[in-house]
C-alpha positions in Angstrom: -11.4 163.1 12.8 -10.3 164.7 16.6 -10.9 168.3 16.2 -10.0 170.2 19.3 -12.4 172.1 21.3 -11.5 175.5 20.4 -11.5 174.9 17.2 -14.9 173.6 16.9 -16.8 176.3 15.1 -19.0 177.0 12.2 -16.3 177.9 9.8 -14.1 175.1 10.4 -17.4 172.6 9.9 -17.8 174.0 6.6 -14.2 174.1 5.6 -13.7 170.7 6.6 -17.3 169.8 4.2 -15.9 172.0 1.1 -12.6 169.9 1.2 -14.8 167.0 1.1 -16.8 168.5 -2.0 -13.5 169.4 -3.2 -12.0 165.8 -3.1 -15.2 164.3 -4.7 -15.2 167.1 -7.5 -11.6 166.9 -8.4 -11.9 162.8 -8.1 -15.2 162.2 -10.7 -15.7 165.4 -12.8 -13.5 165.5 -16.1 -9.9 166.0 -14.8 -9.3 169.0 -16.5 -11.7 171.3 -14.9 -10.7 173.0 -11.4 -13.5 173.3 -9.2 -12.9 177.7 -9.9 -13.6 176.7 -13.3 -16.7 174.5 -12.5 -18.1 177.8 -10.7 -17.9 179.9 -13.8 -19.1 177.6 -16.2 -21.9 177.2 -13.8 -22.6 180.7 -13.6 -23.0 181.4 -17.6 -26.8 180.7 -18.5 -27.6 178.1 -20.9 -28.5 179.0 -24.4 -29.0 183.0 -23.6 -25.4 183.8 -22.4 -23.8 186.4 -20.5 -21.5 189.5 -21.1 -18.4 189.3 -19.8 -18.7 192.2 -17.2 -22.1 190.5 -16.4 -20.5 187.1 -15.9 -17.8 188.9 -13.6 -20.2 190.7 -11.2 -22.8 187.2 -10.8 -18.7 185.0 -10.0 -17.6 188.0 -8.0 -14.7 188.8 -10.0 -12.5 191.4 -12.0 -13.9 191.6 -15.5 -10.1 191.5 -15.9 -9.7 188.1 -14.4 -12.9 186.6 -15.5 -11.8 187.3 -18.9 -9.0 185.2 -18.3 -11.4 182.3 -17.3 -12.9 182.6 -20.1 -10.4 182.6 -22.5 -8.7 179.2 -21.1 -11.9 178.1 -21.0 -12.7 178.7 -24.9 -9.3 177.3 -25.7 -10.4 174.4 -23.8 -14.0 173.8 -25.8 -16.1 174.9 -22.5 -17.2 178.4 -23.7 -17.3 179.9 -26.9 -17.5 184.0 -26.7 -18.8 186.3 -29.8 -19.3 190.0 -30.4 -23.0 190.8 -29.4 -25.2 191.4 -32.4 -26.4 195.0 -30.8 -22.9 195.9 -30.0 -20.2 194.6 -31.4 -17.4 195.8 -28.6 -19.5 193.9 -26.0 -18.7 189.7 -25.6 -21.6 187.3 -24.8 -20.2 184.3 -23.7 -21.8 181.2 -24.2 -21.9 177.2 -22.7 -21.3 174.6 -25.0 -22.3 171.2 -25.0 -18.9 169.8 -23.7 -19.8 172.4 -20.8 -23.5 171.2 -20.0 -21.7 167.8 -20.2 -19.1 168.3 -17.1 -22.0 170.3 -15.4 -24.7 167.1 -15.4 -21.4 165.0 -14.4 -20.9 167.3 -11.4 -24.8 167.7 -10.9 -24.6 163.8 -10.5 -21.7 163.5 -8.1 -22.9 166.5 -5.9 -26.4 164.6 -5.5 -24.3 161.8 -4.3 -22.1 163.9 -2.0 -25.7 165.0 -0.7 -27.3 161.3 -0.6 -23.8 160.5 1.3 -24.1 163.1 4.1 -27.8 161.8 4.1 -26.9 158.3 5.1 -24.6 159.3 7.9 -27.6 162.1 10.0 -30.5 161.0 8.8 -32.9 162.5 5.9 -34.5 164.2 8.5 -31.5 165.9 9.5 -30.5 166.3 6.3 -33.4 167.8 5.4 -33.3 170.5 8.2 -29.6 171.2 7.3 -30.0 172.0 3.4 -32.9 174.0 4.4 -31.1 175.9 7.1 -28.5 176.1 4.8 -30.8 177.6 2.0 -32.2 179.8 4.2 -28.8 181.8 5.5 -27.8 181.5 1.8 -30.9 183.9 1.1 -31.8 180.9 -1.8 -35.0 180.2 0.4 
């Protein structure tokens, strides 16, 4: 791809890679699942769960419209959400297993997407980049 000059910059490098993670998401992972809805499934914790307004601050969302996700996600079998044993007006919303399904899928198909960019600079390279990556992410 010809990318002009001026337009060579960090942001359009990593726009141009999420639309490749977004091609290879949309292409392999279920069919029903938007990548949004990957993210929040994602973000609930395996067999513990998450409140709803806990959920919202970890996406970076409205409890408003992460209660949304999460109801089209119940009605879909992703997440099932219950009254909290300690208080009953508070939701815990939980993964279930056709949830930790789509997430191995996508665990698989991103280790490709990162064994792809891999082969084209080189595993040192690659190496260097998810680390430099890590590291500006504050994950390292």
């Amino acid at each position: 791809m010809t990318v002009p000059d001026d337009e060579r910059h960090v942001l359009r490098a990593l726009s141009l890679l999420m639309d490749e993670s977004r091609q290879l998401i949309l292409r392999n992972v279920d069919g029903r699942l938007r990548p949004s809805q990957l993210r929040v499934i994602g973000s609930v914790p395996g067999a513990s769960g998450i409140t709803v307004t806990a959920l919202a601050i970890r996406v970076g969302m409205t409890k408003q419209a992460i209660g949304q996700f999460v109801t089209q996600l119940t009605e879909d079998g992703f997440l099932v959400s219950d009254a909290d044993p300690e208080d009953r007006r508070v939701r815990v919303v939980r993964r279930t297993p056709a949830a930790d399904d789509a997430l191995r899928h996508l665990a698989v198909r991103l280790a490709g997407l990162e064994a792809d960019w891999e082969r084209r600079v080189g595993k040192h390279r690659s190496r260097e980049f998810r680390a430099a990556l890590d590291e500006i992410a504050g994950l390292a």
